[in-house]
PAVEXFI-468380 format. One record per atom (N, C-alpha, C, CB): residue in one letter; x, y, z. Coordinates in pm, whole numbers, plus 50000, padded with zeros to 5 digits. Glycine has a CB too. Layout:
BEGIN
AXYZ ...
This chain:
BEGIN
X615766955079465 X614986947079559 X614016938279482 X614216956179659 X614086923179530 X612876915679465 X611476919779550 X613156897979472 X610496926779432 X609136927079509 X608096918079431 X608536942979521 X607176913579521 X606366905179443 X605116911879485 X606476889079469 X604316915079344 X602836919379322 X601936911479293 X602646927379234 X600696910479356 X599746904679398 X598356905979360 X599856906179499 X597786899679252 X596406903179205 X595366901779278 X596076897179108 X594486909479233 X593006908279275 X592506896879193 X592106921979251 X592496897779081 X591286888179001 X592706880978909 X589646899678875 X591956873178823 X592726865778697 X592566872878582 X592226851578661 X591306873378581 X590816884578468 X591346898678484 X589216886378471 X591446903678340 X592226914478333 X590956927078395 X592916916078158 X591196932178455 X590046946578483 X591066959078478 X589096946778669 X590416970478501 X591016981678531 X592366979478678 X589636992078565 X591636972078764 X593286972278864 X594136959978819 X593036969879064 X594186955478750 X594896941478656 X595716949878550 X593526929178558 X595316960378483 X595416968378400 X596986977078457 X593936976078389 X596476985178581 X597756989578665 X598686978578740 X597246998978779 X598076972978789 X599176959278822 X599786958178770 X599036947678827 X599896954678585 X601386957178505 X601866968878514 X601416955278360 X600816977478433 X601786992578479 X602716994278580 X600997003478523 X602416990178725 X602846993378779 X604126982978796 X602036997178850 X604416971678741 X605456958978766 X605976967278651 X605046939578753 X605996968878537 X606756977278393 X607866989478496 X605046989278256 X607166998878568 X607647008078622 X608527003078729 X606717016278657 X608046993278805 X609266987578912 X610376980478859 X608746977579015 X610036976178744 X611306967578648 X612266982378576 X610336954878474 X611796988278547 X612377002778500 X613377008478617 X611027014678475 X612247008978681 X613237012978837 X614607007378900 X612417009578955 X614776996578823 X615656984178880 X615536969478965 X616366989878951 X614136968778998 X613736962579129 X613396948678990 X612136972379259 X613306935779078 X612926922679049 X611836922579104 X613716912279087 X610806921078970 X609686919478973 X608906902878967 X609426928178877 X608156904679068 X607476885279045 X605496892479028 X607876868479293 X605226886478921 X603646890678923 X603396876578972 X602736896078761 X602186879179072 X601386870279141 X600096867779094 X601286873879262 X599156858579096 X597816861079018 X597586844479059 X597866867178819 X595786844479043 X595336828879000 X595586824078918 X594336825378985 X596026806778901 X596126801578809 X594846798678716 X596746792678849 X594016802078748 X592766803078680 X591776808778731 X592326792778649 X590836822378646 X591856826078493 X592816832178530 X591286835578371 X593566823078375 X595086829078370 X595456841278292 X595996818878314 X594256849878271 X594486865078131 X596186870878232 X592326885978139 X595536873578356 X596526883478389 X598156877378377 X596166888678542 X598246862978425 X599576856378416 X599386851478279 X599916844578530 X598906851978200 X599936847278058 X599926863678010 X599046832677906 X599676873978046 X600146886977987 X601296896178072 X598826895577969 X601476889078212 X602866889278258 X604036884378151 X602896880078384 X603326871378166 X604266863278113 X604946870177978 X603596849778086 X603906867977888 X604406879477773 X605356887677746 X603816887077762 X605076893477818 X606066909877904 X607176903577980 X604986921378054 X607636890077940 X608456886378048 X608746887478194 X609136888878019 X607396889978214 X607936888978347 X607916876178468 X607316899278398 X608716873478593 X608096863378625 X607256862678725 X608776855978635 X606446847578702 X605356845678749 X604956833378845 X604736846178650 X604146838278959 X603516827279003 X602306827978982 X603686824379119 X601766812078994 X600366813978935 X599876804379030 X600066810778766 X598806808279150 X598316804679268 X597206795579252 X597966815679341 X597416781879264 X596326769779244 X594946773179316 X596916754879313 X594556769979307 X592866768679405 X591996773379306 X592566780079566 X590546768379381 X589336768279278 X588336780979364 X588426749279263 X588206789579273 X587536803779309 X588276812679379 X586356802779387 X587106819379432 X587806832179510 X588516824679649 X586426845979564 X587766818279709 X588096810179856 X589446801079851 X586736798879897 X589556799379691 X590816788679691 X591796796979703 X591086779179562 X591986813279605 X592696818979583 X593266828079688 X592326822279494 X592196834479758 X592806835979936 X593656826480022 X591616836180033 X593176811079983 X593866802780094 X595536800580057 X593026786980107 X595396792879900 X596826791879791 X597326810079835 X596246788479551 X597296818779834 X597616830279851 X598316834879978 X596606835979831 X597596829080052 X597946829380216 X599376821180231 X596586820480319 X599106809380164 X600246795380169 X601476798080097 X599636780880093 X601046809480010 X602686808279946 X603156819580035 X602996811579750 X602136832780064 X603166843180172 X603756833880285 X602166857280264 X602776826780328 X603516823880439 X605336817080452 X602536814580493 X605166811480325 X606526803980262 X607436815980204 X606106791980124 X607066825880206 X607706840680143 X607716851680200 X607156845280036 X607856851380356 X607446862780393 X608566871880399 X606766861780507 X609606865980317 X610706881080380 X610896888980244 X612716875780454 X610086885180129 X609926894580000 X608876903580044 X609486886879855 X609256919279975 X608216929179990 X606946927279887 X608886943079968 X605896931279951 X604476920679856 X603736932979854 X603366904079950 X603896938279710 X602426947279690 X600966939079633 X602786959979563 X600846942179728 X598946940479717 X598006950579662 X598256939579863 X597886945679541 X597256950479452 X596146948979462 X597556947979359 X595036955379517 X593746947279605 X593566938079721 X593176939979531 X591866945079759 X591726942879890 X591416926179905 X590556952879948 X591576913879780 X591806906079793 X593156897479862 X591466906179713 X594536905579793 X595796899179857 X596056905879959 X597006898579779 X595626916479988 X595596924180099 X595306918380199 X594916933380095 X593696909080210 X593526906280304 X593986888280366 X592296911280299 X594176882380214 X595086866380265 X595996871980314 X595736854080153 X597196876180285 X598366881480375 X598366889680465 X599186886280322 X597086893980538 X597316906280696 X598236896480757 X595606911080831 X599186908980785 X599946907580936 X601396895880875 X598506897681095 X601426893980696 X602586885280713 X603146893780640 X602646870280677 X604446894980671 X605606904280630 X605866917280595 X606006900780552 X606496921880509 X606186931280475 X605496936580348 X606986934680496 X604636946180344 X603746945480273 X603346963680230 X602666935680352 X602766966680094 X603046978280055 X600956974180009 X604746981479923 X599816980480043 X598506972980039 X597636984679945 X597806969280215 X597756982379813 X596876995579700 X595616985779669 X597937001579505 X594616995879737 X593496995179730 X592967007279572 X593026998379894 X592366998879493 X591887006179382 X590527008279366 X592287000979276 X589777003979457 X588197003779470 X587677008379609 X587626988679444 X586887016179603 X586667016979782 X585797008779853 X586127030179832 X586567003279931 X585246996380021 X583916996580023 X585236999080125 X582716987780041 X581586985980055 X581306972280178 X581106984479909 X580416980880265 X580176972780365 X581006965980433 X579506966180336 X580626952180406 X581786944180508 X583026945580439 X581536926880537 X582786954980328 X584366953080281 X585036963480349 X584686954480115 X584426972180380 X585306983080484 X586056976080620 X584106995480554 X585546966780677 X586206958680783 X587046950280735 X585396951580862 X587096942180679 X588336939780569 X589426944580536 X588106940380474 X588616958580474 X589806968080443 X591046972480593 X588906983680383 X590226976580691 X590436977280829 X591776968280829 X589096971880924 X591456951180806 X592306943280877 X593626942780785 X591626928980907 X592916944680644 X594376939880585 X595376954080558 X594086930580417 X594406958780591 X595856975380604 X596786975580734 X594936994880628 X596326968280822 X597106969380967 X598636960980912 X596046959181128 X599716969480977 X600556970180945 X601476972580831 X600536965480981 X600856977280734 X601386980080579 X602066988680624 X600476984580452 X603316991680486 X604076997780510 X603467013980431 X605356989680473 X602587009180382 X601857024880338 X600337018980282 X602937035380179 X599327023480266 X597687017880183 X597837032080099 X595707015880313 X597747021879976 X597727032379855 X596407035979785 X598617026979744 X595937044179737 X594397048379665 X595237061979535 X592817058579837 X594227057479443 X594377064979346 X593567074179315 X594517059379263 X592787080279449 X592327092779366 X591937099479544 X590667089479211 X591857117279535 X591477124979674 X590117121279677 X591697142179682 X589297114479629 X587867112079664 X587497098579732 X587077113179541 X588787089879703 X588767078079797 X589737084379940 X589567062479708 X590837089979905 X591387091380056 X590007098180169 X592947104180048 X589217108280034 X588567113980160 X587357103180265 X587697127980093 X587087094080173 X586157079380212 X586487073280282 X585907069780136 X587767072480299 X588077060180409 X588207063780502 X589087051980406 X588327058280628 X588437060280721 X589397058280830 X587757057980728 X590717056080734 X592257053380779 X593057060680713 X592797040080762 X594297064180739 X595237071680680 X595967060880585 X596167079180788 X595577067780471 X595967066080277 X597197075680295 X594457074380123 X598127067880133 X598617075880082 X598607082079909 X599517072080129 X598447091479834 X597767092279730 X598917087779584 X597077107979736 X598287075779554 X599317074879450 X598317073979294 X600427059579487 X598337085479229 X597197083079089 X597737070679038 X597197096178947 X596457064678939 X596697057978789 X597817066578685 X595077057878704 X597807055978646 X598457061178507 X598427049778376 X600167065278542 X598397059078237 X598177044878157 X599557048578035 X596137042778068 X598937035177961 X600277031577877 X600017042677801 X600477016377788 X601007042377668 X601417056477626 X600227053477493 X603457060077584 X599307063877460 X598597066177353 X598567075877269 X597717065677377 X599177071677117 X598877080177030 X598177088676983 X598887077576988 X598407102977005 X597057110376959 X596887108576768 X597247130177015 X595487109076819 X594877101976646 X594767115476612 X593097090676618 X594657129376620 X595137137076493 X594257137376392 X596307131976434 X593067137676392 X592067137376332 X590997148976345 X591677126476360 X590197151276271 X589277165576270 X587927155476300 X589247177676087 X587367155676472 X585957153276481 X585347157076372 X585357159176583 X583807145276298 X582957147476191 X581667147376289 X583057135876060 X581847160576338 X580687164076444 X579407161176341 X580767182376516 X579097163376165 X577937159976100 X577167151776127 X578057157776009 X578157138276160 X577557122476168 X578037124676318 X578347106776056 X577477122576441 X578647120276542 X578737111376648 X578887130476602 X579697103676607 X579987090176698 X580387091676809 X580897081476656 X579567085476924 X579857089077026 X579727073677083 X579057101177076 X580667072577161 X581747063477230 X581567060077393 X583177071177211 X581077048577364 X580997043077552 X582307030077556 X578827032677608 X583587032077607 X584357018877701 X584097016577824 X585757019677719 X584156999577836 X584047000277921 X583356982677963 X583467013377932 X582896980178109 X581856970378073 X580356976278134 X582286954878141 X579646971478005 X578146974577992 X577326974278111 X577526965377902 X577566980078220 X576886973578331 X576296985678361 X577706966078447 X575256991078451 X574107001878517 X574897006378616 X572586995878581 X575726999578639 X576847006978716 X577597021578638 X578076994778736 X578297015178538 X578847026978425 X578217034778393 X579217024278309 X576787030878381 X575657039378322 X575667042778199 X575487050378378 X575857024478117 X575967028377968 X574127026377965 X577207015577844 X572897019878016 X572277024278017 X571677036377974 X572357021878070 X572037044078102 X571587057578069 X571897065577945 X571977064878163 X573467064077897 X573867065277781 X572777063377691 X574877057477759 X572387053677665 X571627047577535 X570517056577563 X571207029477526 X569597060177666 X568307069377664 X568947084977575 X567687072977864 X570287085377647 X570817102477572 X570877098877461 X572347111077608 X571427093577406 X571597085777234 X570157088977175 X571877064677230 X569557078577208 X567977078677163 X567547093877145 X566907071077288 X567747100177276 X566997113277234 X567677123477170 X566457119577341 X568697125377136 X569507131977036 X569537127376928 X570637133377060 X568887115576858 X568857109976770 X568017116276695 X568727099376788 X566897120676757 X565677130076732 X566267138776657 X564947136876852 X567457147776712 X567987160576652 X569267161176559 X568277169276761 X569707147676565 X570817147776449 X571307133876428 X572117157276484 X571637134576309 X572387115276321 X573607113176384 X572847107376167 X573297098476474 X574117094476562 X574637086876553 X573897093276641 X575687077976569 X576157066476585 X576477064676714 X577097064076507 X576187045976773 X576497048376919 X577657035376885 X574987046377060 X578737037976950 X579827026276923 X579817020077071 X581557032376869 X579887013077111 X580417006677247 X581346993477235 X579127002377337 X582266999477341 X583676989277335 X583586982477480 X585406998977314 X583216969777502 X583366966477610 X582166956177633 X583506977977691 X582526946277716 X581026934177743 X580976935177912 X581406912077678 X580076928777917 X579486923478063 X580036919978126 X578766915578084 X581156916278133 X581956907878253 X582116911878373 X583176905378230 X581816902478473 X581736906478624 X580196906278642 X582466922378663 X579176904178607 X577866910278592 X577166894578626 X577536918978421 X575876899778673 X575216884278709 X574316885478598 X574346881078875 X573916876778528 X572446874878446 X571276886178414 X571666864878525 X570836887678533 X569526896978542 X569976909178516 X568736897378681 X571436914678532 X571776927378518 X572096929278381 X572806930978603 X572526918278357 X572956917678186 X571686917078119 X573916903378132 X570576911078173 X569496913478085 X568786923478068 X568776906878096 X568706935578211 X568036948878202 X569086956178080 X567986957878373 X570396952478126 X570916962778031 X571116961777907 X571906966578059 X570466946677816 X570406946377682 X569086950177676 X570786933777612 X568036946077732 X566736955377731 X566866966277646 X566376961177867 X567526981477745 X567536991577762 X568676991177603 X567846996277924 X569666985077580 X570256986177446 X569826980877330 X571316982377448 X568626978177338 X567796971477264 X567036977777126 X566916967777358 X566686992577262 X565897005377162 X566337012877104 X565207013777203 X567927011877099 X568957019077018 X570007011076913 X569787026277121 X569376994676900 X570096986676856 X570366992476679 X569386972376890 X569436998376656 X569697000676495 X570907009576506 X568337008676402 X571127018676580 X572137032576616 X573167031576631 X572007039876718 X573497011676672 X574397011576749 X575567001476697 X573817008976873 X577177004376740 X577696995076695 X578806989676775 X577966997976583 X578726976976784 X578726971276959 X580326961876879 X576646956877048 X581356965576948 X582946962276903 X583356947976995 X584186977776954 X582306947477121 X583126937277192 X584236941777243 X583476926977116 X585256933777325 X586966938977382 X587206938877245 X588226927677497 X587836954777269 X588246961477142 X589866967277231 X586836976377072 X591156967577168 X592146979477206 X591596998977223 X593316977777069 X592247004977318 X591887013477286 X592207020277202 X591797016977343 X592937022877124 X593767030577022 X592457025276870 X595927022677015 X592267013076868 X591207008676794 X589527017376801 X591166993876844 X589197010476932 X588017017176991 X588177036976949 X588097012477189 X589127043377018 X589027058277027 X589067066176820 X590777063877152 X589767053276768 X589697059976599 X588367056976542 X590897052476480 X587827051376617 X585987050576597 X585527058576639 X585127040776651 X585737068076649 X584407078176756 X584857096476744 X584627072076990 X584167098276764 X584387115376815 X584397123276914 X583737122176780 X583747113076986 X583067120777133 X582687107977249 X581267130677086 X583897102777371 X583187093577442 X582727101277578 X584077080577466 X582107090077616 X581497095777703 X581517083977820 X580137101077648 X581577090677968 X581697082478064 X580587081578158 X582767085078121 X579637074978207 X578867084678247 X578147073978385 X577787091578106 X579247067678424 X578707061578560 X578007067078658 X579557057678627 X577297055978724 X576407060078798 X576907057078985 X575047052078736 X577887045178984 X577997046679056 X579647049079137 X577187039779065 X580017051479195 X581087056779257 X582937057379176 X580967047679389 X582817063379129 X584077057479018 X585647057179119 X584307071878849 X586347051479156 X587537052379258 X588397059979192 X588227039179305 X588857062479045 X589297070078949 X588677067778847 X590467069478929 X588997068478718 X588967069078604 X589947065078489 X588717078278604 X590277052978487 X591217051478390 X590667051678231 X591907038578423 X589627053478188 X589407055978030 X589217070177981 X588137048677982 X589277080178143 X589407091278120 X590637097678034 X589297095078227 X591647091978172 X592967093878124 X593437089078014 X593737090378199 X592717075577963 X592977073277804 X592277080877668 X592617059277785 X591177087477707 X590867095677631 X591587107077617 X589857097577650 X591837111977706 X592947123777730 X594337121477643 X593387124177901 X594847108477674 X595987105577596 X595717104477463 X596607094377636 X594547100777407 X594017098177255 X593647109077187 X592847089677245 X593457124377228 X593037134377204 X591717132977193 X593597139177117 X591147129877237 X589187122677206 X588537131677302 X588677101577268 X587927139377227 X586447149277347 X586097139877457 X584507152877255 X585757144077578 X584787133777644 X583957140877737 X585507122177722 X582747134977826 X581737138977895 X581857129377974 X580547141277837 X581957132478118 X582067127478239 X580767129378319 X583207133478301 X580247120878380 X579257120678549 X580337126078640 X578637101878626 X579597133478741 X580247139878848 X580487126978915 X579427151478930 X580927113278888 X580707103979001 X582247104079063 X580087087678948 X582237104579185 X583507099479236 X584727106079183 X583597085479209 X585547093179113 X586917103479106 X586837112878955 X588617092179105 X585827104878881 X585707111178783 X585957127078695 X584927108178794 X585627134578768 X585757144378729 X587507154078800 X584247149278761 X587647147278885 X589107147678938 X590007144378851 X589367139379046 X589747137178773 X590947131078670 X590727134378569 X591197117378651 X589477143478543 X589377153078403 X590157168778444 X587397156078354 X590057167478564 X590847182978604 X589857196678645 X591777188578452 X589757198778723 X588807211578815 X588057220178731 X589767222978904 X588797225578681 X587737232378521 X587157229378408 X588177239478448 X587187214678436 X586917205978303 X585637210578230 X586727189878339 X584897214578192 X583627219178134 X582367212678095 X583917223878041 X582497195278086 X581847188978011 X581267177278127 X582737184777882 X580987184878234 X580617170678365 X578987172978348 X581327174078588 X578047161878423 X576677163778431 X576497153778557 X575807160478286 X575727157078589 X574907151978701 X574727133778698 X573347160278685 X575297126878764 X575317114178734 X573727106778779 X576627108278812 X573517100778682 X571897090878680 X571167103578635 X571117082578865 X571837115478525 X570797127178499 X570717122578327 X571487146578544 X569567114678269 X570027113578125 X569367126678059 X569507098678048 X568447137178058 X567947147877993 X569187155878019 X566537153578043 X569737159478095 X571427164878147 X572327160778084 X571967161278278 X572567149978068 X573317140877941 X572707146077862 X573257124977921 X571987144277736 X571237149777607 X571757161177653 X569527148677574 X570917175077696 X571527187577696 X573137187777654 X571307192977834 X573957179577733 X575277181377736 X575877177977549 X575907169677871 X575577165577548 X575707157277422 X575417166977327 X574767144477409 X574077172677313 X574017183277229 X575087198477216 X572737186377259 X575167204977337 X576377214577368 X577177214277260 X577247211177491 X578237199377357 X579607195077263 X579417196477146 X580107181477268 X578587192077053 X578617188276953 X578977199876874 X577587181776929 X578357212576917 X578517223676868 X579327235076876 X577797226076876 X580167225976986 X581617234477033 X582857235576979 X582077230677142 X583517240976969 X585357240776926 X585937235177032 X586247256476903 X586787221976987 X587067214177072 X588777213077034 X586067201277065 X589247221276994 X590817219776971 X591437225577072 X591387225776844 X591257235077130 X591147241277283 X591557231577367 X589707245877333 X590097227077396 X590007215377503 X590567204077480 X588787211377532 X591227195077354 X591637185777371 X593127187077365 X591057178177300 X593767200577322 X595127202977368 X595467209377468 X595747207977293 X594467209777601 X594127210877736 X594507196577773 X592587215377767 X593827187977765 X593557174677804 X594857166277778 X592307169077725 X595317170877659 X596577158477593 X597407164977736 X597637161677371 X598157177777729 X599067187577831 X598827181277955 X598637204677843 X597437176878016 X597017172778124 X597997159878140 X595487170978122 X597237151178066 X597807136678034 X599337132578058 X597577134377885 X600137140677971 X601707140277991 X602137143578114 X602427149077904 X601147156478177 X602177157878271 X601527153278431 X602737174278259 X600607143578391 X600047133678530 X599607123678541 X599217136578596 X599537119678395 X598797104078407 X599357092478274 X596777106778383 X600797100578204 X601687097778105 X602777084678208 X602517114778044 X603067073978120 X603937063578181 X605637070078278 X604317053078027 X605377081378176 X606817087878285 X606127096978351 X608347096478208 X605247098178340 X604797107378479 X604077093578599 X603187122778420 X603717083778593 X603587078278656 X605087068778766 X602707073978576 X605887067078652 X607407058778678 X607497067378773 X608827057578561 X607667087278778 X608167092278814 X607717094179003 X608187100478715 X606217091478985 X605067093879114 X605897080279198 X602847090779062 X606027069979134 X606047060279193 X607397058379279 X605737051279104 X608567060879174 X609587069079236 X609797076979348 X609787075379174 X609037085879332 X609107092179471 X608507081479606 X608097106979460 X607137080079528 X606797069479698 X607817057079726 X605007059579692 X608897051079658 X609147039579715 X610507049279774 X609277024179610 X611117059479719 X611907069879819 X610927069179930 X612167087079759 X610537075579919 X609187082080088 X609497068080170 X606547083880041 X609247056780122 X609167045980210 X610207037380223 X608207039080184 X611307043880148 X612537037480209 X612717027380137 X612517033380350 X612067020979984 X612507012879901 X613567012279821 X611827011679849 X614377006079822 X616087008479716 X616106996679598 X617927004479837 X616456998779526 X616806986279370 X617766979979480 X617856993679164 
């Protein structure tokens, strides 16, 4: 079957990220894949492209152009099946054709009415984690993340010196903030290195400026990679840490730490600690930074070969590219999709 998938943004993010994943796995499957996206920016369609896959790339200027160009080509296409990869294509196309609508973020405010309109009539609304199905307020169906395949680095943590690892983008949202206060005060008790992989993007001004502020007082400590790969980023470090503050819909750098064999420390936020797995040991109280420190300190002093051949076992068998092909598999069975 030709299906055509449908971006949220241009820029690559975490649901830009599964958007291929998930076109890789429908091309595996047998199905003709078309990635959809703005023609500007073009990150996400020239890394289709790449990957060979094909592409349309939807004219208009901003978000308002990209709803309308979006709207104009379903309407010229409505008898292809259209996953909507966000509550952006979700909501230009309500009510035209048929339509498969994965929501990767949960609603806020008026975005919950939104959400409302552009799920009416889908042939299923997808969410990737039980902490968003339990949020919404319509019947989901649960389909996890999953990420590309990562090499475990095989390396003996140098808990002596110990680098500890924020991906991600820098925003008070993630709570690399707060990070930097735990840094600081463990610094007191042993030498630290703070690595961070990831910039501002998406972020307005003023937020970007509290949060270089606040990375300001740890600037000697710290060593700031910019978009880094992860396989790059995770052979830097010993210990990352995730530690948002606010609602996480899943966790995809979890699951890449997991795949990398890399310790990590999670905030109870959202799906977060769901995608580290029920007994995970290493969660804290999210917006708690003396809780963080306590924790940070713990690890450091723990045997962690245990836990990260816990975590890899995890990885393969739920959030590994064939364990994802395989999830996905089943749902387009469930819904009656055929190559």
């Amino acid at each position: 079957m030709k299906i055509g998938i449908s971006a949220n943004n241009g820029d690559i993010g975490g649901g830009e990220v599964m958007q291929l994943a998930i076109a890789r796995a429908l091309r595996e499957l047998g199905h003709e894949v078309l990635v959809i996206g703005p023609q500007t920016p073009s990150d996400l369609i020239d890394a289709a492209q790449a990957e060979g896959f094909a592409t349309h790339a939807v004219p208009g200027k901003g978000r308002k152009g990209y709803l309308a160009g979006l709207a104009t080509w379903r309407w010229r296409n409505r008898q292809m099946l259209l996953w909507c990869n966000g509550l952006v294509p979700a909501l230009a196309t309500a009510g035209m054709g048929e339509r498969i609508v994965h929501l990767h973020k949960l609603p806020e405010g008026a975005q919950m009415a939104a959400a409302r309109i552009a799920a009416r009539g889908a042939r299923a609304v997808l969410v990737p984690s039980r902490y968003m199905q339990r949020s919404l307020p319509f019947k989901t169906v649960l389909l996890e993340n999953w990420t590309d395949q990562i090499a475990p680095r095989g390396e003996v943590p140098r808990w002596e010196n110990l680098r500890i690892g924020f991906l991600g983008r820098t925003t008070r949202a993630k709570g690399v903030h707060l990070l930097a206060r735990a840094v600081g005060n463990l610094h007191r008790q042993r030498p630290v290195r703070f690595v961070i992989g990831g910039e501002s993007r998406f972020e307005n001004e003023r937020e970007k400026m509290i949060v270089e502020e606040t990375l300001g007082y740890v600037a000697p400590l710290t060593d700031r990679l910019g978009w880094v790969t992860r396989e790059d980023f995770f052979s830097r470090i010993d210990l990352a840490v995730f530690p948002s503050v606010a609602p996480e819909s899943f966790g995809l750098v979890v699951a890449e730490a997991m795949a990398a064999g890399v310790p990590f420390v999670v905030s109870d936020s959202g799906g977060l600690p769901e995608v580290a797995g029920e007994d995970y040991p290493w969660v804290f109280p999210r917006g708690e930074a003396d809780a963080l420190t306590r924790m940070l300190a713990e690890i450091a002093e723990a045997d962690q070969d245990a836990n990260v051949a816990a975590c890899r076992k995890r990885w393969e068998e739920n959030y590994s590219p064939a364990a994802g092909k395989n999830r996905l598999a089943r749902l387009l069975e469930s819904l009656e999709v055929t190559a």
